[in-house]
N, C-alpha and C positions, 0 to 999 in steps of 0.2 A: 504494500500500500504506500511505505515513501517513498519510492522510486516513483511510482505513477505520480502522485501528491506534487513530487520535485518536479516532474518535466511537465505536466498538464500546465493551461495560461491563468494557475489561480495565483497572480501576484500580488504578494503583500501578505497571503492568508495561508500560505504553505504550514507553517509553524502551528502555528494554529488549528486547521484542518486536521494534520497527521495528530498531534495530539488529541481533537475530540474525535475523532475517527476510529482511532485506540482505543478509546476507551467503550466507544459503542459496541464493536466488535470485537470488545478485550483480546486487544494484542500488547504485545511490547510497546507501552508508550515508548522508552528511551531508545530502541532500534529504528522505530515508524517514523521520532522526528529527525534522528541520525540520517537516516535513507531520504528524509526527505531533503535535504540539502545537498543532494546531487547537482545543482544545479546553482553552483560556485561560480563566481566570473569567469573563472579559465573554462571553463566549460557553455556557458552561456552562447557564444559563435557554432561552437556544436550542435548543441541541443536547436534554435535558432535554422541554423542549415537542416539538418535534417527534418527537422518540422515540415519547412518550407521543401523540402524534395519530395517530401510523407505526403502533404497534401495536394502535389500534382497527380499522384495516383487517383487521388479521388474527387477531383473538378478536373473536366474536360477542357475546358477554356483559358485555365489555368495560362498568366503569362510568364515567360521565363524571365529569372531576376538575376539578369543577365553582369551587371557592374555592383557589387557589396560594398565599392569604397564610398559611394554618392546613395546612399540611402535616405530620400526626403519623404513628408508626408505624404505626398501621393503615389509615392511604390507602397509606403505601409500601409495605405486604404487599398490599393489594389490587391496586394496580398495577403489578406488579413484574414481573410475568411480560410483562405489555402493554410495559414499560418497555424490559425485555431484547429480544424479537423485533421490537420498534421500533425500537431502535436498532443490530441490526444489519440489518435493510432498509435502514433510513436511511445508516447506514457503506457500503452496497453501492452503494446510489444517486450517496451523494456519489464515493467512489470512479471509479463509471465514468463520471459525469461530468464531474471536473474530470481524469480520464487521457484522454478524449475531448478536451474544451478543451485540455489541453497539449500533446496528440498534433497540434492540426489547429495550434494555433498554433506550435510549433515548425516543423511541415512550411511552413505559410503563411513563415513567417523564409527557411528554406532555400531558395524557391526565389527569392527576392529576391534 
């Protein structure tokens, strides 16, 4: 859940969210808000690109964002909708893949 928390576009309320989230579904609060800080500056151009690549899959019209160094208000309105269902595909993906990874490697642990 803080992987997803971390890259989905809930800014400002990550911290927060992975916290009450934990506690609805009593998880590890202290992991949930850990993982949900994936989504560090150095990482932010990442997450960011691949959003924006996630959501041409899924808008046909989609335009390519062709120049990253000139980034103005009106590339971010035109992409923005690409930006949002990007990155929450992308938040789903990373999600059940690193709960997949931590599922098999924790089991791999136990039965050592």
């Amino acid at each position: 859940m803080g992987v997803f928390i971390g890259i989905a576009p809930l800014w400002g309320f990550q911290s927060f969210l992975s916290i009450f989230l934990a506690s609805v579904f009593r998880l590890n609060k202290g992991l949930c808000f850990a993982f949900s800080n994936v989504s560090i500056p150095p990482m932010i151009p990442l997450i960011i690109w691949g959003s924006i690549q996630t959501g041409k899959l899924f808008i046909s019209s989609a335009k390519p964002l062709l120049d990253y160094s000139h980034i103005d208000f009106q590339a971010i309105s035109e992409h923005f909708l690409q930006y949002v269902l990007g990155s929450l595909a992308l938040a789903l993906v990373a999600a059940v893949l690193f709960g997949l990874s931590s599922f098999t490697l924790l089991r791999f642990n136990q039965r050592r």
